[in-house]
HTML snippet that shows the backbone in 3Dmol.js (N, CA, C, O; Angstrom):
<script src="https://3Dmol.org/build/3Dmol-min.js"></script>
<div id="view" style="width:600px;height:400px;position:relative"></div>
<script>
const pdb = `
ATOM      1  N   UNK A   1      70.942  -9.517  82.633  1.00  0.00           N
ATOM      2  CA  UNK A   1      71.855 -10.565  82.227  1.00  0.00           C
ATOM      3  C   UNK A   1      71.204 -11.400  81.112  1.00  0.00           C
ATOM      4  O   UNK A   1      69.997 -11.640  81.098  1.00  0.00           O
ATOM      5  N   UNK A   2      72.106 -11.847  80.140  1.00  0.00           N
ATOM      6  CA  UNK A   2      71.562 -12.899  79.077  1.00  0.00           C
ATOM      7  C   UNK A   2      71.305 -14.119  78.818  1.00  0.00           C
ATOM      8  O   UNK A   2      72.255 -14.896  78.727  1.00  0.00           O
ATOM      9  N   UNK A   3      69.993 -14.581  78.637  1.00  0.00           N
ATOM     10  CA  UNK A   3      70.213 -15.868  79.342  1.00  0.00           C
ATOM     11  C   UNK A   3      70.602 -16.790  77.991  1.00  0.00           C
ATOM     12  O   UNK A   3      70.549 -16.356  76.840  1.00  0.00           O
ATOM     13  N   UNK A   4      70.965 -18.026  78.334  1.00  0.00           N
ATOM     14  CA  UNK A   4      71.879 -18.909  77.454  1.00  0.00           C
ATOM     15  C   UNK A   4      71.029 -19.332  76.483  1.00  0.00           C
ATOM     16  O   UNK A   4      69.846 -19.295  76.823  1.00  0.00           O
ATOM     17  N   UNK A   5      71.327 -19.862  74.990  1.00  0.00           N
ATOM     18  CA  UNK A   5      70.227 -20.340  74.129  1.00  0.00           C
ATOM     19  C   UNK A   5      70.490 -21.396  73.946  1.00  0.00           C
ATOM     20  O   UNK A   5      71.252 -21.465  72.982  1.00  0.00           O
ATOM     21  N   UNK A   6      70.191 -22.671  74.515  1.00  0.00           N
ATOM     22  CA  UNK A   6      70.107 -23.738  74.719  1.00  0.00           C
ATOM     23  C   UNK A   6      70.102 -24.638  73.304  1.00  0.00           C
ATOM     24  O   UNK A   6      70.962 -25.440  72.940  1.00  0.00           O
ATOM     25  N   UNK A   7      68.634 -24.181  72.496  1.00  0.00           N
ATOM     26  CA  UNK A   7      68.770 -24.359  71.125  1.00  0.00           C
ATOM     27  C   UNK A   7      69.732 -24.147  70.048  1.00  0.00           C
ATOM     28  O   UNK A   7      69.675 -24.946  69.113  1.00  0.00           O
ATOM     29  N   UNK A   8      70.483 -23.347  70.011  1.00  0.00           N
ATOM     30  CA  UNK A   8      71.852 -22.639  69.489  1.00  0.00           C
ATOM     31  C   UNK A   8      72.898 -23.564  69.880  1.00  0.00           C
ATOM     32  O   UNK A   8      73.317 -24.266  68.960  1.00  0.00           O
ATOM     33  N   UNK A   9      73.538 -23.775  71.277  1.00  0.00           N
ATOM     34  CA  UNK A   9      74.099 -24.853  71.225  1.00  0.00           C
ATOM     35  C   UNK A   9      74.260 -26.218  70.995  1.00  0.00           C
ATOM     36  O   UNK A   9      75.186 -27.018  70.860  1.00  0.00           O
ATOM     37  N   UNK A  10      72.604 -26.207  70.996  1.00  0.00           N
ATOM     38  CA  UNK A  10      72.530 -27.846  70.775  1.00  0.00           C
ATOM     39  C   UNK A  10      72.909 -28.562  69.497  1.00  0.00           C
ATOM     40  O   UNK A  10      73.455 -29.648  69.303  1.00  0.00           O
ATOM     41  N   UNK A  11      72.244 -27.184  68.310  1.00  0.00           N
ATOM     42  CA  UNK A  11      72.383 -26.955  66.874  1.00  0.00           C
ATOM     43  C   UNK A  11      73.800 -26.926  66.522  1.00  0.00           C
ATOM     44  O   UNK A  11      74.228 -27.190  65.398  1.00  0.00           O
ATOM     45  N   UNK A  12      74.647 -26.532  67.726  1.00  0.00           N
ATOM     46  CA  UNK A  12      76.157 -25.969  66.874  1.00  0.00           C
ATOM     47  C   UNK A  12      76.776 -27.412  67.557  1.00  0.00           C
ATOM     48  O   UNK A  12      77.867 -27.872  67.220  1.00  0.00           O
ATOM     49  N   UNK A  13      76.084 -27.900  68.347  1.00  0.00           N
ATOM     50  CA  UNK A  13      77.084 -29.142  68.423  1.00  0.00           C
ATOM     51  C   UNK A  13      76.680 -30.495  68.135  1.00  0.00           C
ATOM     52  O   UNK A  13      77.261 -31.504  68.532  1.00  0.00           O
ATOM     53  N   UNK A  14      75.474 -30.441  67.299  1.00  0.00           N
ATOM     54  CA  UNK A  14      74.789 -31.269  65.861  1.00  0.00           C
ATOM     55  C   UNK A  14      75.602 -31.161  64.895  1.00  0.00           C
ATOM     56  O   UNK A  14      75.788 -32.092  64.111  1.00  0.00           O
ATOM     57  N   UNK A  15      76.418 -29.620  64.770  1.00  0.00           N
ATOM     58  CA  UNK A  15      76.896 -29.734  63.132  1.00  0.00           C
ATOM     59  C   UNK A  15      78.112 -30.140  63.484  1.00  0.00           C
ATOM     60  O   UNK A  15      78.755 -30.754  62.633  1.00  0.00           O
ATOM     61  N   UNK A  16      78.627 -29.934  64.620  1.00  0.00           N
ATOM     62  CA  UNK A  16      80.204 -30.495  64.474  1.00  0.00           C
ATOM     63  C   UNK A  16      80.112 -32.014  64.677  1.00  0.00           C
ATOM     64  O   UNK A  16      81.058 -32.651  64.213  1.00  0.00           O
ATOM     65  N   UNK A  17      79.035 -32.780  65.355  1.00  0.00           N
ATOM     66  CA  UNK A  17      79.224 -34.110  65.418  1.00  0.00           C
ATOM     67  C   UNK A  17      79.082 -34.587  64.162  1.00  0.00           C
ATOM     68  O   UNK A  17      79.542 -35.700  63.907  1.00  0.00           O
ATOM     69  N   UNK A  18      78.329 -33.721  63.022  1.00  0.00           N
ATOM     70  CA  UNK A  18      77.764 -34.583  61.877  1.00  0.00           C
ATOM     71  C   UNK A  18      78.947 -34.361  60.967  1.00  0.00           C
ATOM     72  O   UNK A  18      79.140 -35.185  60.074  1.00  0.00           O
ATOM     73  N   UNK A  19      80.023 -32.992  61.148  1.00  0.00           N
ATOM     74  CA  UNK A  19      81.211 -32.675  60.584  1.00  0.00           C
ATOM     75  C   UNK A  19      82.115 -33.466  60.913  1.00  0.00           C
ATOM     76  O   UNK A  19      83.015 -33.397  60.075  1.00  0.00           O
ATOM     77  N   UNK A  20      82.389 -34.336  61.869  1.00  0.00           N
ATOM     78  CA  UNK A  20      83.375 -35.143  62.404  1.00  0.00           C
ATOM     79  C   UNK A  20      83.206 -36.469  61.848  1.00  0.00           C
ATOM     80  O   UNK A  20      84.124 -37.166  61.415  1.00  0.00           O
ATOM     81  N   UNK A  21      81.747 -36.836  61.894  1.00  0.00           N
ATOM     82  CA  UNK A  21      81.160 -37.809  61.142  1.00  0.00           C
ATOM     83  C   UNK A  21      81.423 -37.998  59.800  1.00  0.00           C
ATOM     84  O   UNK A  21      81.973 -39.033  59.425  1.00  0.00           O
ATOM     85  N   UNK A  22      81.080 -37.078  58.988  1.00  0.00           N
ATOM     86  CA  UNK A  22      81.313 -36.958  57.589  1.00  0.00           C
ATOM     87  C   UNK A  22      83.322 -37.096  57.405  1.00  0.00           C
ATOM     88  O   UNK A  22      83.883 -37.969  56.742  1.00  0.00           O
ATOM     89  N   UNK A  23      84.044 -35.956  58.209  1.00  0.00           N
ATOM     90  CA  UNK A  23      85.373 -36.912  58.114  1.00  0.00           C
ATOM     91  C   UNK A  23      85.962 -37.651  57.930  1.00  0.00           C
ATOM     92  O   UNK A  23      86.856 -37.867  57.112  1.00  0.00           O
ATOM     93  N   UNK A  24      85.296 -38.431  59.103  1.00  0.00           N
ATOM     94  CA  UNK A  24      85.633 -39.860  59.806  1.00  0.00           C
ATOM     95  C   UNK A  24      85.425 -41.049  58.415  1.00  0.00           C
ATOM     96  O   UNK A  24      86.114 -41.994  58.028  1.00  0.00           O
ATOM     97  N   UNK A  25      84.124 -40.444  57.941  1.00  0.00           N
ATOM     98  CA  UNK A  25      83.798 -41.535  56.702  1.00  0.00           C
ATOM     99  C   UNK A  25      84.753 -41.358  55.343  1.00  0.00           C
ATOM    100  O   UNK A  25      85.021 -42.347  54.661  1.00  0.00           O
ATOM    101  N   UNK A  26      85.336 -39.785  54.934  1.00  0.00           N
ATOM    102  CA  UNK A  26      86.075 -39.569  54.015  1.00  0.00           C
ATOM    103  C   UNK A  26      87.153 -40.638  54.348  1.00  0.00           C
ATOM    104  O   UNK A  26      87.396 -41.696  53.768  1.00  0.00           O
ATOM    105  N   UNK A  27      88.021 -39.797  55.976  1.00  0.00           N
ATOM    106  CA  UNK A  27      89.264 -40.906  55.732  1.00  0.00           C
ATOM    107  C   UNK A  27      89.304 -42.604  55.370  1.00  0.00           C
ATOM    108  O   UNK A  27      90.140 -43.243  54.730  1.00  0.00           O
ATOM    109  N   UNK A  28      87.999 -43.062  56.081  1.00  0.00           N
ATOM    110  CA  UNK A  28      88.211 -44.735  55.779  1.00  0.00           C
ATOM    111  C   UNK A  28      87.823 -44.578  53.966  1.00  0.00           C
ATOM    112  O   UNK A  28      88.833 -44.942  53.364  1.00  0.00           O
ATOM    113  N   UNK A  29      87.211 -44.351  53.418  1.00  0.00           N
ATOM    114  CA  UNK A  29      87.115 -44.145  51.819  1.00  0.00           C
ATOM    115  C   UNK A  29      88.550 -43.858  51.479  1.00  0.00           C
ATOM    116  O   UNK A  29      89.229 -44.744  50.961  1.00  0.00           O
ATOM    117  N   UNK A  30      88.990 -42.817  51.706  1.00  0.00           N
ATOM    118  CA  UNK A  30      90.212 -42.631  51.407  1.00  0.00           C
ATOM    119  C   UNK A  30      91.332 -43.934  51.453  1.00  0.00           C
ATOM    120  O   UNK A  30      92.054 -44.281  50.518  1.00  0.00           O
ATOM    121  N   UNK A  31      91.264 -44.526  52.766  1.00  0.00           N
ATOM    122  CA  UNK A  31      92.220 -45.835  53.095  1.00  0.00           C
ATOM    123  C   UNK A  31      91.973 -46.771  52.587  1.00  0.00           C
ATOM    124  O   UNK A  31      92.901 -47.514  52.265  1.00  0.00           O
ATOM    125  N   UNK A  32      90.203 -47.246  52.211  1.00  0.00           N
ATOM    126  CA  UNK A  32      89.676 -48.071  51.707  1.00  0.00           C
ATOM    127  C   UNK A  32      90.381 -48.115  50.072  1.00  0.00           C
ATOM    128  O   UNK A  32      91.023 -49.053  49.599  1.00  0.00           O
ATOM    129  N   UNK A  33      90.095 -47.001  49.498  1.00  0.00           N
ATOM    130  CA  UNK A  33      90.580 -46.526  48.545  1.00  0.00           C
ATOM    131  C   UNK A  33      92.082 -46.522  48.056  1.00  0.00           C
ATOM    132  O   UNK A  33      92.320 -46.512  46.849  1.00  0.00           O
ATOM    133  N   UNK A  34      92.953 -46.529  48.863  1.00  0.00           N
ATOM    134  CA  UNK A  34      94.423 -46.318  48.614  1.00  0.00           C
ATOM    135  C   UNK A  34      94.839 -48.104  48.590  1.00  0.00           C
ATOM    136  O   UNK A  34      95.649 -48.726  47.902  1.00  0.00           O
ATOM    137  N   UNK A  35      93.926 -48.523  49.615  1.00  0.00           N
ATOM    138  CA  UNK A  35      94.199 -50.302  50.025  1.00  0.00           C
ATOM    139  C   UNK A  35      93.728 -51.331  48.514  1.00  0.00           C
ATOM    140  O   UNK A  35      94.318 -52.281  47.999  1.00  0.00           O
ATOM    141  N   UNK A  36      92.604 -50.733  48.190  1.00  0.00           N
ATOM    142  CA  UNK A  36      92.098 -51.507  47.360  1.00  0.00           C
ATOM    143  C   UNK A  36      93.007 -50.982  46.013  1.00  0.00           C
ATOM    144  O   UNK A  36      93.009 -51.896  45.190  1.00  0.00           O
ATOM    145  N   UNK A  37      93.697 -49.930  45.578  1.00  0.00           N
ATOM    146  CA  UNK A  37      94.282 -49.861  44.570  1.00  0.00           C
ATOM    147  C   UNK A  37      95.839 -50.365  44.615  1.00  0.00           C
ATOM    148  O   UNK A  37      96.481 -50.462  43.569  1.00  0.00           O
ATOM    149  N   UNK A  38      96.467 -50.715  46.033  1.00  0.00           N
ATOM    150  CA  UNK A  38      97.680 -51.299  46.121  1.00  0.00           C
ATOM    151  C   UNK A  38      97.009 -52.912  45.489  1.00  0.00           C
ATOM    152  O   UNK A  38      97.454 -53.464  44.483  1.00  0.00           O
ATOM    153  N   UNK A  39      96.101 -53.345  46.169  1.00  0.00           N
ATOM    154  CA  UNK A  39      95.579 -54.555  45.388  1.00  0.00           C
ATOM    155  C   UNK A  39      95.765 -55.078  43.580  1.00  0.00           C
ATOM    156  O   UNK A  39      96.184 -56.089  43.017  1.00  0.00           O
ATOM    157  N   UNK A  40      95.368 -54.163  43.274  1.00  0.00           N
ATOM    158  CA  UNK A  40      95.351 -53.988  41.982  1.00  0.00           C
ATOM    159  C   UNK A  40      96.402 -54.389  41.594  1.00  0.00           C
ATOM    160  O   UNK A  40      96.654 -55.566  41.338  1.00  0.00           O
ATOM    161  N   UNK A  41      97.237 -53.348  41.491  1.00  0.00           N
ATOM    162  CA  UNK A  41      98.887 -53.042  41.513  1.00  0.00           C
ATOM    163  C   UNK A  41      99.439 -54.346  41.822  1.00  0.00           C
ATOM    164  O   UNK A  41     100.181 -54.961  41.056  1.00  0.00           O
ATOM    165  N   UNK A  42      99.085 -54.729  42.892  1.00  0.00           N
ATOM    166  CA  UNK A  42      99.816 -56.479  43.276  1.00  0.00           C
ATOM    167  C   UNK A  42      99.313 -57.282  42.607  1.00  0.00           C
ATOM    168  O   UNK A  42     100.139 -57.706  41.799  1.00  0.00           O
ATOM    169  N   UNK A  43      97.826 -57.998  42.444  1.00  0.00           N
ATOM    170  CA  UNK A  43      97.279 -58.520  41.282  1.00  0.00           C
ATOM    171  C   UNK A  43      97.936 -58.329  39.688  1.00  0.00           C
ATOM    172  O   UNK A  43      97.655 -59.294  38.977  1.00  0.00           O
ATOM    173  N   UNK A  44      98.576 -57.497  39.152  1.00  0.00           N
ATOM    174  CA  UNK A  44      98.765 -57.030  37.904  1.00  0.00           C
ATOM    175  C   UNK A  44     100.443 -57.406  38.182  1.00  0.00           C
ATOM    176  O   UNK A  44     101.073 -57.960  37.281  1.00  0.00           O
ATOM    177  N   UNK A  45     100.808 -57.217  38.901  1.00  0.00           N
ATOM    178  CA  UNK A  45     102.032 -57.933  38.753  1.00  0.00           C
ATOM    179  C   UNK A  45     102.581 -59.232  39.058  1.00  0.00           C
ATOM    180  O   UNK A  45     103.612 -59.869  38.847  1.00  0.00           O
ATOM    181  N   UNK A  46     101.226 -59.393  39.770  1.00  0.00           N
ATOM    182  CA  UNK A  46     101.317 -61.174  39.917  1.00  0.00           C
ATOM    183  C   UNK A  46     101.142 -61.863  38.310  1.00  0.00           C
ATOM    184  O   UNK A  46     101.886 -62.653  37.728  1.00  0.00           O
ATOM    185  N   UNK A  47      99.896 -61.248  37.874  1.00  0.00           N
ATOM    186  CA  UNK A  47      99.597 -61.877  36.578  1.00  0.00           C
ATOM    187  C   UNK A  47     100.760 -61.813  35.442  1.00  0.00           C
ATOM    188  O   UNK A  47     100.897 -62.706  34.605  1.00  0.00           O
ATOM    189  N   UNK A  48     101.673 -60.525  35.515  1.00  0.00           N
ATOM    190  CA  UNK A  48     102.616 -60.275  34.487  1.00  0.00           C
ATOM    191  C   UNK A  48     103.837 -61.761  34.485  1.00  0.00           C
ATOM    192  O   UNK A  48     104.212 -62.474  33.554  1.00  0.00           O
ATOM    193  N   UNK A  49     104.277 -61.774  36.378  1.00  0.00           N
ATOM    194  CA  UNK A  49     105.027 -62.566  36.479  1.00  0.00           C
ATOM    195  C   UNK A  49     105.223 -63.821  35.692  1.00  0.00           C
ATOM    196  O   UNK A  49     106.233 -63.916  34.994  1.00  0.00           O
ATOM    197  N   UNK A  50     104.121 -65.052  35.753  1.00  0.00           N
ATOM    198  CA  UNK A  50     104.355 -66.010  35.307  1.00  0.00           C
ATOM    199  C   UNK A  50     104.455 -66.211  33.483  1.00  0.00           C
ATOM    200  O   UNK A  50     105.085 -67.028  32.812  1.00  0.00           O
ATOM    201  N   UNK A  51     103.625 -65.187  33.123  1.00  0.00           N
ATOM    202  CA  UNK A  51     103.811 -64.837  31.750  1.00  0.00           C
ATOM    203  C   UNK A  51     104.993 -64.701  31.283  1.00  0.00           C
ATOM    204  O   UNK A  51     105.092 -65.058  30.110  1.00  0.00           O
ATOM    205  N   UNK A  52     106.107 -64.244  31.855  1.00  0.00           N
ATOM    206  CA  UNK A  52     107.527 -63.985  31.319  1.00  0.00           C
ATOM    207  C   UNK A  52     108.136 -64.755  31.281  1.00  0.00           C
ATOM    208  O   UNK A  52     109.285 -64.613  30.863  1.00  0.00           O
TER     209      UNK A  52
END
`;
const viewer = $3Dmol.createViewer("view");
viewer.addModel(pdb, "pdb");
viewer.setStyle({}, {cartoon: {color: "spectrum"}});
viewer.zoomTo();
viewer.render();
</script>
C-alpha cells in the first residue's frame, strides 16, 4: 500500500492559499480602482458645474 506524502499536500495547499490570496488582493485593487475613478468623474463634474 502507498503511503501518503504529507509534503506534497502541504505544498499543494500553500499554493492554493497563496492563489486565493493573490485574488482576494486583485479584486479589492480592482474595486479600489473602479471607486477611486468614479471619484474623479464626480470631482470633474463638480468643477465643470459652477463654471457654467
Amino acid at each position: 500500500m502507498a503511503r501518503t506524502n504529507y509534503s506534497f499536500e502541504k505544498r499543494q495547499k500553500e499554493l492554493a492559499k497563496k492563489k486565493k490570496q493573490e485574488e482576494k488582493l486583485q479584486q479589492k485593487l480592482e474595486k479600489k480602482k473602479k471607486t477611486d475613478d468614479g471619484r474623479e468623474d464626480a470631482a470633474a463634474e463638480t468643477e465643470v458645474l459652477p463654471s457654467e
